[in-house]
Backbone as numpy.savetxt, mean C-alpha at the origin, in Angstrom:
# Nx Ny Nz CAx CAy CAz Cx Cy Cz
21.39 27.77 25.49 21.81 26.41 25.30 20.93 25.79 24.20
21.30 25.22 23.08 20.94 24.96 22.01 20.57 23.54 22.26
20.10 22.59 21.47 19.44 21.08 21.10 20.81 20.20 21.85
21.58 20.72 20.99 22.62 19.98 20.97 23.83 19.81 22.06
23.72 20.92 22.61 24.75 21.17 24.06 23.79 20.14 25.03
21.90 20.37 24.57 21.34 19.60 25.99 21.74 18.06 26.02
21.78 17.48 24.67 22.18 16.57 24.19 23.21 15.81 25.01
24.44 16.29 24.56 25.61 15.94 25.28 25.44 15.81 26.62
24.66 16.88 27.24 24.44 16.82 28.89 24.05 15.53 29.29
22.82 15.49 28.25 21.57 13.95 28.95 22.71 12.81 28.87
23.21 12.72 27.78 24.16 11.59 27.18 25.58 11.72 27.08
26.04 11.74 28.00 27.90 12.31 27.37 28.83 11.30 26.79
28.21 9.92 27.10 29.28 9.09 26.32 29.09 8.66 25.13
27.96 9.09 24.66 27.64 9.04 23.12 28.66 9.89 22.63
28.52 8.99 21.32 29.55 9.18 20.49 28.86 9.47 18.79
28.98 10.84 18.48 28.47 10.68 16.95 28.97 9.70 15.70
27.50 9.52 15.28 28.44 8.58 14.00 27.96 9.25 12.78
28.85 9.70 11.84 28.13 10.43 10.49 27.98 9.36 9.19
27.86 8.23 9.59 27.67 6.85 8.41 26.23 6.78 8.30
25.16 6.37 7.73 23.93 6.74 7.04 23.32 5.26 7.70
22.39 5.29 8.24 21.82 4.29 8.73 21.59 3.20 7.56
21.49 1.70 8.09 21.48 0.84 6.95 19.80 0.48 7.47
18.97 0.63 6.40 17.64 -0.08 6.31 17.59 -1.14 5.51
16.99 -2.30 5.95 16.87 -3.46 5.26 15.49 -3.32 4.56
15.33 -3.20 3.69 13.85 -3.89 3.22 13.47 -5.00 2.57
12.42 -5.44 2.79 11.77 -6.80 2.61 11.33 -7.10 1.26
11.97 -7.66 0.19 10.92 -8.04 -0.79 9.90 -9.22 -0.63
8.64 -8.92 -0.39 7.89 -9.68 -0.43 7.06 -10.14 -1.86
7.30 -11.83 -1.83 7.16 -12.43 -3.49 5.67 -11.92 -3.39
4.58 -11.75 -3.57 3.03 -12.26 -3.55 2.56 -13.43 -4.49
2.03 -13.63 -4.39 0.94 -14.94 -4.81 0.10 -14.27 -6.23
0.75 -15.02 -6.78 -0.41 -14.52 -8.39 -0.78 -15.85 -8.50
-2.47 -15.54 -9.03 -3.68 -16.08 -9.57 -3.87 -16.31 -10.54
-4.39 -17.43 -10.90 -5.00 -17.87 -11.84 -6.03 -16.42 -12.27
-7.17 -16.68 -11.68 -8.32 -15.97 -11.46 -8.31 -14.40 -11.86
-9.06 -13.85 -12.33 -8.81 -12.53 -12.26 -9.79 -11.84 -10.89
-8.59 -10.89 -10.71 -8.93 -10.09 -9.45 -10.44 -9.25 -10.24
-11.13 -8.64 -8.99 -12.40 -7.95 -9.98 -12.39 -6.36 -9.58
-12.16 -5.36 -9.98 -11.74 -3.97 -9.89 -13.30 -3.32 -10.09
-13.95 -2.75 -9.40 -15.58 -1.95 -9.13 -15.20 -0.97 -9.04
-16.30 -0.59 -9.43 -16.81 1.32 -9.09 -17.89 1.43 -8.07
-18.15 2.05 -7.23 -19.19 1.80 -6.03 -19.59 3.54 -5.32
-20.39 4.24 -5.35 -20.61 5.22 -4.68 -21.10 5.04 -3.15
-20.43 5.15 -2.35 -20.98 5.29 -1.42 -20.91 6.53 -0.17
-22.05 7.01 -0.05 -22.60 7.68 1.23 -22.01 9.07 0.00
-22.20 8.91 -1.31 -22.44 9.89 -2.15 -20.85 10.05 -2.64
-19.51 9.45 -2.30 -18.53 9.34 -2.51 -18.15 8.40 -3.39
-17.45 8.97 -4.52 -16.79 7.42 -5.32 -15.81 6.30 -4.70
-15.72 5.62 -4.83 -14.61 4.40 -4.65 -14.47 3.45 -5.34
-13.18 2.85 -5.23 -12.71 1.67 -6.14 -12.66 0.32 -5.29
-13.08 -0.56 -5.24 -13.19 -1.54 -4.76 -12.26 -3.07 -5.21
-11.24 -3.50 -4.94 -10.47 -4.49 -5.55 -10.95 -5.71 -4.07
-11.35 -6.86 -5.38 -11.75 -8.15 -4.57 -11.68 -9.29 -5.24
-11.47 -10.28 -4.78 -11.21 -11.70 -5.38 -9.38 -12.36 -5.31
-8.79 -12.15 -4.52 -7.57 -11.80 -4.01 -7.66 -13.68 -3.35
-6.89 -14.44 -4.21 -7.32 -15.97 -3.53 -5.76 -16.33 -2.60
-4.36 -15.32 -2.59 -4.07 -15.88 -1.51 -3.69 -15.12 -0.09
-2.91 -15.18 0.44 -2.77 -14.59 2.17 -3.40 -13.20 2.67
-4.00 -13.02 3.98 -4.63 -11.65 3.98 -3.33 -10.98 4.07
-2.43 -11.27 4.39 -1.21 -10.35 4.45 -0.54 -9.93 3.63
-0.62 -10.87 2.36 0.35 -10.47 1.17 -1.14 -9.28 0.32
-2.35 -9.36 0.68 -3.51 -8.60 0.29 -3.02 -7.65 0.92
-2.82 -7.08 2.10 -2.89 -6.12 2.58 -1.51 -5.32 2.50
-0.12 -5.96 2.23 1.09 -5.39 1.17 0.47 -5.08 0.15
0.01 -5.39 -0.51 -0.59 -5.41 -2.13 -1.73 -3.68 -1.86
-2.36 -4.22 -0.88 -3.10 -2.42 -0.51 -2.55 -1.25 -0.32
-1.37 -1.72 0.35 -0.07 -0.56 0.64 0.24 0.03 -0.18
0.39 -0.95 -1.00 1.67 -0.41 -2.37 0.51 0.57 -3.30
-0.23 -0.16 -3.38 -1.53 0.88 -4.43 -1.58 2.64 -3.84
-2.24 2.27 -2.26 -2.59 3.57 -1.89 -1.38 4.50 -1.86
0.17 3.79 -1.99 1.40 4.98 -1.62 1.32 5.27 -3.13
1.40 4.38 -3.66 1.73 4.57 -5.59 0.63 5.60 -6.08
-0.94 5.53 -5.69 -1.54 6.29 -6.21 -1.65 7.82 -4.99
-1.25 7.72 -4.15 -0.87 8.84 -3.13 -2.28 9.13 -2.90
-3.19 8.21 -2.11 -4.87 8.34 -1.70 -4.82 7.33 -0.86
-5.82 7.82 -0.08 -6.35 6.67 1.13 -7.58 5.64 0.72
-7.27 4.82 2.08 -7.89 3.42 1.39 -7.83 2.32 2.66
-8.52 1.34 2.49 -8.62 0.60 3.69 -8.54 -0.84 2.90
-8.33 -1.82 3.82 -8.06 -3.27 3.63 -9.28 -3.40 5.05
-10.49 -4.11 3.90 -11.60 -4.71 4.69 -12.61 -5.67 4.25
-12.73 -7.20 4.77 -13.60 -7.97 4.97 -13.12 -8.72 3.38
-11.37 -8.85 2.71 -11.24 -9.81 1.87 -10.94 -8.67 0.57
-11.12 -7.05 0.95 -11.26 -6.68 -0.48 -10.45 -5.17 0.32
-10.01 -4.53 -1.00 -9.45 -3.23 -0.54 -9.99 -1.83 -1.03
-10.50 -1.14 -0.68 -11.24 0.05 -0.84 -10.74 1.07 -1.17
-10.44 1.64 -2.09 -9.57 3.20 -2.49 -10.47 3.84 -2.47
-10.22 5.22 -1.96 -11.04 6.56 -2.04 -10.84 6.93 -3.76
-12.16 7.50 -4.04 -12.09 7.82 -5.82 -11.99 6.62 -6.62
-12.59 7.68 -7.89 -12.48 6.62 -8.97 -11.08 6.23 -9.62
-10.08 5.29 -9.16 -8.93 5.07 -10.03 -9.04 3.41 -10.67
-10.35 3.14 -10.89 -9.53 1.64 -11.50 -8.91 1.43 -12.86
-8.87 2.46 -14.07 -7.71 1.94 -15.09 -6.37 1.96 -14.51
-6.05 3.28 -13.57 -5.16 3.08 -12.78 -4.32 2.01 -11.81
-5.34 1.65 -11.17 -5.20 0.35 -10.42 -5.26 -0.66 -11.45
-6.00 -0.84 -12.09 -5.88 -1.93 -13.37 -4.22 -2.08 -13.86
-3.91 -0.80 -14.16 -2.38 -0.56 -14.64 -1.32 -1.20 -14.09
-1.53 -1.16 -12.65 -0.83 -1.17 -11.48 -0.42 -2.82 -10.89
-1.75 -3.63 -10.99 -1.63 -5.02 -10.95 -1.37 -5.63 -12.18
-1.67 -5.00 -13.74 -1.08 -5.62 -14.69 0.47 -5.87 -14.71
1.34 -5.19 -14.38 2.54 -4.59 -14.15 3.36 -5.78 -12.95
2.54 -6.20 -12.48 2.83 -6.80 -11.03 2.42 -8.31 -11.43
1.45 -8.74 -12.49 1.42 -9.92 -12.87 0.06 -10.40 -12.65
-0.85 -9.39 -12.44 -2.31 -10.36 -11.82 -3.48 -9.53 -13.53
-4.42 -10.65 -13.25 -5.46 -10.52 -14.09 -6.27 -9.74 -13.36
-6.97 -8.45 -14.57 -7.99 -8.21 -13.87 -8.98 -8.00 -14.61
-10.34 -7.53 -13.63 -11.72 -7.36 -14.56 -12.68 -6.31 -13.80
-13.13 -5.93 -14.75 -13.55 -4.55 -14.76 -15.11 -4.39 -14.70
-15.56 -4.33 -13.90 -16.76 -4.39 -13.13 -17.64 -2.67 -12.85
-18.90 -2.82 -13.33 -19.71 -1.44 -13.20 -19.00 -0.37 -14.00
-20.01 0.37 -14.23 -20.03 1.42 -14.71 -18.60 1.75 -16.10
């Protein structure tokens, strides 16, 4: 008995549907600044990282804004204490990334 025979068993009045699920997604506007955001280089515990801080509006539209970086640059990263932390050195990258999107930035260390 295969997946699909158990299927029918658990559920018999289901009914297949072969139409493609509809996902809604959200465009969320963000908040651009005057200010320029400030993009660091920071070693820590002997590891590089990129540090983005100065982010003047919502922690939430900050922490969309973290999302989109870490999927776009395909690396991990955290949203902590006002600022967002990428593993490695990518800030021309990230620089690239918020130019594109409408924010100022500045380029800090090293």
């Amino acid at each position: 008995m295969d997946l699909q025979d158990q299927l029918k068993n658990l559920f018999p009045d289901h009914i297949e549907s072969n139409e493609p699920e509809v996902v809604q997604e959200q465009d969320h506007v963000l908040f651009i600044q005057k200010e320029p955001m400030i993009c660091k280089f920071e070693k820590r515990k002997g590891k590089a990282t990129t540090i983005i801080e100065g982010y003047e509006g919502s922690d939430e539209d900050f922490k969309i804004l973290a999302k989109e970086i870490k999927t776009k640059l395909s690396v991990g990263g955290t949203f902590k204490d006002a600022s967002i932390i990428i593993q490695g050195d990518y800030r021309d990258k990230i620089m690239e990334i918020l130019k594109v999107k409408g924010f100022k930035t500045k380029r800090v260390g090293g």
